[in-house]
C-alpha positions as CSV (number, residue, x, y, z in Angstrom):
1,X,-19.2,-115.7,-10.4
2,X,-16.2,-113.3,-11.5
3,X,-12.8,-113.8,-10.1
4,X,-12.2,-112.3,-6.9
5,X,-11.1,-108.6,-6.5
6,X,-13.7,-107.4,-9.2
7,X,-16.2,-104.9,-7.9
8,X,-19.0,-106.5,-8.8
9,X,-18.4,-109.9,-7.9
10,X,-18.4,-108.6,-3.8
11,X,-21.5,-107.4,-4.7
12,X,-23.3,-109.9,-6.2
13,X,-22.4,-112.3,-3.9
14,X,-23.9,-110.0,-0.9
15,X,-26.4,-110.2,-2.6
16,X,-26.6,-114.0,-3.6
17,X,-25.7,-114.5,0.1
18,X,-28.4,-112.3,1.8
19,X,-30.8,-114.7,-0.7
20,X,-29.9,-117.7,1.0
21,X,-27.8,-118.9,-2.3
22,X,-23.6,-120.2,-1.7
23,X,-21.0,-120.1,-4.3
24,X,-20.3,-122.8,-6.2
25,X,-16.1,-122.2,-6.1
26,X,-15.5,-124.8,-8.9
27,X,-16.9,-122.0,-11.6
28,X,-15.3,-118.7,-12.0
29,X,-15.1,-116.1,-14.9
30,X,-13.2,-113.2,-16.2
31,X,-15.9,-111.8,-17.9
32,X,-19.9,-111.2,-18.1
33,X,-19.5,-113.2,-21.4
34,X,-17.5,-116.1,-20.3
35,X,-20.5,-116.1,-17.0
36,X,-23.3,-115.9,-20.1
37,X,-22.1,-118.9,-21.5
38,X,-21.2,-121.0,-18.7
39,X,-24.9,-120.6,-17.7
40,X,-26.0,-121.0,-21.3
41,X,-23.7,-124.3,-21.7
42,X,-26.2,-125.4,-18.0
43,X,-23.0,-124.7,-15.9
44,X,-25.8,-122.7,-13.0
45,X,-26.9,-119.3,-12.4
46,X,-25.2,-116.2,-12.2
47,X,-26.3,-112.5,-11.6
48,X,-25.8,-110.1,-14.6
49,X,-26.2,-106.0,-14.8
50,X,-29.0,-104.8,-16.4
51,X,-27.2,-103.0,-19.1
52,X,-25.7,-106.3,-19.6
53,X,-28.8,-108.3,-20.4
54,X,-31.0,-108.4,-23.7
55,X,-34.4,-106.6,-23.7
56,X,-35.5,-110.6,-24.8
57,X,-36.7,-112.8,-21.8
58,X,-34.9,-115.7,-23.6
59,X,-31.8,-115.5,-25.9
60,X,-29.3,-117.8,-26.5
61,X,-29.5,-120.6,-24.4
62,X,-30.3,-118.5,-21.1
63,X,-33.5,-117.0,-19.3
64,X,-33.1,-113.5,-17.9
65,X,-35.1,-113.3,-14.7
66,X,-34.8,-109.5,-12.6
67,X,-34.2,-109.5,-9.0
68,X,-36.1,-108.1,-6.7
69,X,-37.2,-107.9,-3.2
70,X,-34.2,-106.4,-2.6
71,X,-34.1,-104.8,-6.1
72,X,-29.8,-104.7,-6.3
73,X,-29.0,-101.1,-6.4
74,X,-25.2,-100.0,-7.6
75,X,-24.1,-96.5,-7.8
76,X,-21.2,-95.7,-10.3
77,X,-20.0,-92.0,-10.0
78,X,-17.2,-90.2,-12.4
79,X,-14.5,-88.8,-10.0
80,X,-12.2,-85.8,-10.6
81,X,-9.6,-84.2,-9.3
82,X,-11.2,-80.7,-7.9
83,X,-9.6,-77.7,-10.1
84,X,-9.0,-80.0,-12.7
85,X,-8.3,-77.9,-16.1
86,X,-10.8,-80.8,-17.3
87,X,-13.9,-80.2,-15.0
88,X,-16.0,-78.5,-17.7
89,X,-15.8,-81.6,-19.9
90,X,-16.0,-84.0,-17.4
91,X,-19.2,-82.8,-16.3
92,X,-20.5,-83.1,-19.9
93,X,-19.6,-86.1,-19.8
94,X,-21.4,-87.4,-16.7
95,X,-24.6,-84.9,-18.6
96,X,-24.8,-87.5,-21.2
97,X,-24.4,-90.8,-18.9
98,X,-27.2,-89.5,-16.7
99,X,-29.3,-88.6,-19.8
100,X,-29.1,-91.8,-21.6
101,X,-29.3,-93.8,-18.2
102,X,-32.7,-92.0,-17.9
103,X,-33.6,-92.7,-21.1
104,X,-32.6,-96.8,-20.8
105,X,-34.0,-97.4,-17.0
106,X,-36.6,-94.2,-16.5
107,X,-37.9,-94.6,-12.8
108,X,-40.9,-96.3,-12.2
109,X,-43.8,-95.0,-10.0
Protein backbone atom coordinates (compact mmCIF):
# COMPACT_ATOMS: atom_id res chain seq x y z
CA UNK A 1 0.00 0.00 0.00
CA UNK A 2 1.12 3.82 -0.07
CA UNK A 3 2.49 5.39 3.00
CA UNK A 4 0.14 6.59 5.36
CA UNK A 5 -1.54 10.10 5.12
CA UNK A 6 -2.10 9.76 1.21
CA UNK A 7 -5.75 9.97 0.27
CA UNK A 8 -5.90 7.06 -1.44
CA UNK A 9 -4.24 4.69 0.61
CA UNK A 10 -7.36 5.28 3.47
CA UNK A 11 -9.34 4.32 0.80
CA UNK A 12 -8.11 1.41 -0.51
CA UNK A 13 -7.64 -0.11 2.54
CA UNK A 14 -11.52 0.35 3.47
CA UNK A 15 -11.86 -1.08 0.84
CA UNK A 16 -9.22 -4.08 1.11
CA UNK A 17 -10.68 -4.28 4.69
CA UNK A 18 -14.45 -4.51 4.00
CA UNK A 19 -13.00 -7.59 1.56
CA UNK A 20 -11.80 -9.51 4.27
CA UNK A 21 -7.99 -8.68 3.09
CA UNK A 22 -5.10 -7.17 6.13
CA UNK A 23 -2.17 -5.18 5.29
CA UNK A 24 0.82 -6.60 5.03
CA UNK A 25 2.96 -3.55 7.07
CA UNK A 26 6.37 -4.84 5.94
CA UNK A 27 5.56 -3.27 2.22
CA UNK A 28 4.89 0.31 1.66
CA UNK A 29 5.30 2.76 -1.36
CA UNK A 30 5.52 6.29 -2.29
CA UNK A 31 4.20 5.84 -5.51
CA UNK A 32 1.63 3.81 -7.86
CA UNK A 33 4.93 2.93 -9.74
CA UNK A 34 7.05 1.76 -6.88
CA UNK A 35 3.43 -0.45 -5.79
CA UNK A 36 3.49 -1.71 -9.77
CA UNK A 37 6.68 -3.13 -9.40
CA UNK A 38 6.74 -4.41 -6.01
CA UNK A 39 3.72 -6.53 -7.19
CA UNK A 40 5.45 -7.17 -10.57
CA UNK A 41 8.89 -8.25 -8.66
CA UNK A 42 5.87 -11.02 -6.65
CA UNK A 43 6.02 -8.73 -3.54
CA UNK A 44 1.58 -9.23 -3.25
CA UNK A 45 -1.26 -7.42 -4.41
CA UNK A 46 -2.15 -3.98 -4.36
CA UNK A 47 -5.21 -1.87 -5.60
CA UNK A 48 -4.39 0.61 -8.45
CA UNK A 49 -6.91 3.52 -10.09
CA UNK A 50 -8.25 2.89 -13.19
CA UNK A 51 -6.58 5.66 -14.94
CA UNK A 52 -3.58 4.15 -13.53
CA UNK A 53 -3.80 0.73 -15.24
CA UNK A 54 -3.08 -0.35 -18.96
CA UNK A 55 -6.04 -1.14 -21.17
CA UNK A 56 -3.85 -4.77 -21.47
CA UNK A 57 -5.04 -7.54 -19.03
CA UNK A 58 -1.35 -8.51 -18.60
CA UNK A 59 1.69 -6.11 -18.87
CA UNK A 60 4.82 -6.31 -17.42
CA UNK A 61 5.04 -8.80 -14.98
CA UNK A 62 1.46 -8.01 -13.35
CA UNK A 63 -2.34 -9.05 -14.10
CA UNK A 64 -4.84 -6.27 -13.82
CA UNK A 65 -8.01 -7.67 -12.33
CA UNK A 66 -11.18 -4.82 -11.69
CA UNK A 67 -13.03 -4.86 -8.47
CA UNK A 68 -16.31 -5.16 -8.08
CA UNK A 69 -19.05 -6.10 -5.84
CA UNK A 70 -18.48 -3.15 -4.35
CA UNK A 71 -17.25 -1.44 -7.54
CA UNK A 72 -14.72 1.36 -5.58
CA UNK A 73 -16.15 4.69 -6.35
CA UNK A 74 -13.89 8.06 -5.62
CA UNK A 75 -15.11 11.45 -6.35
CA UNK A 76 -12.35 14.07 -7.10
CA UNK A 77 -13.88 17.67 -7.36
CA UNK A 78 -11.87 21.12 -8.44
CA UNK A 79 -12.43 23.66 -5.52
CA UNK A 80 -12.43 27.52 -5.78
CA UNK A 81 -12.55 30.20 -3.85
CA UNK A 82 -16.29 31.76 -4.64
CA UNK A 83 -15.70 35.29 -6.56
CA UNK A 84 -12.52 34.16 -7.59
CA UNK A 85 -11.34 36.58 -10.64
CA UNK A 86 -10.48 32.93 -11.94
CA UNK A 87 -13.97 31.22 -11.86
CA UNK A 88 -14.49 31.46 -15.65
CA UNK A 89 -11.38 29.42 -16.39
CA UNK A 90 -11.66 27.18 -13.68
CA UNK A 91 -14.83 25.96 -14.86
CA UNK A 92 -13.32 25.36 -18.30
CA UNK A 93 -11.13 23.55 -16.79
CA UNK A 94 -13.30 21.08 -14.94
CA UNK A 95 -15.43 21.16 -18.81
CA UNK A 96 -12.58 19.39 -20.17
CA UNK A 97 -11.87 16.79 -17.20
CA UNK A 98 -15.56 15.83 -17.24
CA UNK A 99 -15.42 15.51 -21.12
CA UNK A 100 -12.47 13.38 -21.37
CA UNK A 101 -13.47 11.29 -18.17
CA UNK A 102 -16.66 10.59 -20.24
CA UNK A 103 -14.89 9.77 -23.02
CA UNK A 104 -12.21 7.24 -21.05
CA UNK A 105 -14.95 5.49 -18.56
CA UNK A 106 -18.48 6.24 -20.49
CA UNK A 107 -21.23 4.73 -18.00
CA UNK A 108 -22.37 1.45 -18.55
CA UNK A 109 -26.10 0.40 -18.74
Amino acid sequence: MLEDGHCLRDQAMGYCFAAGADEDKRFKATSLEALRHMVAAGSGMTVLPKLACPKERERDGVVYVALNNPVPMREITLDYRPGSPLRQRYEKIADVIHKRMTELFPKED
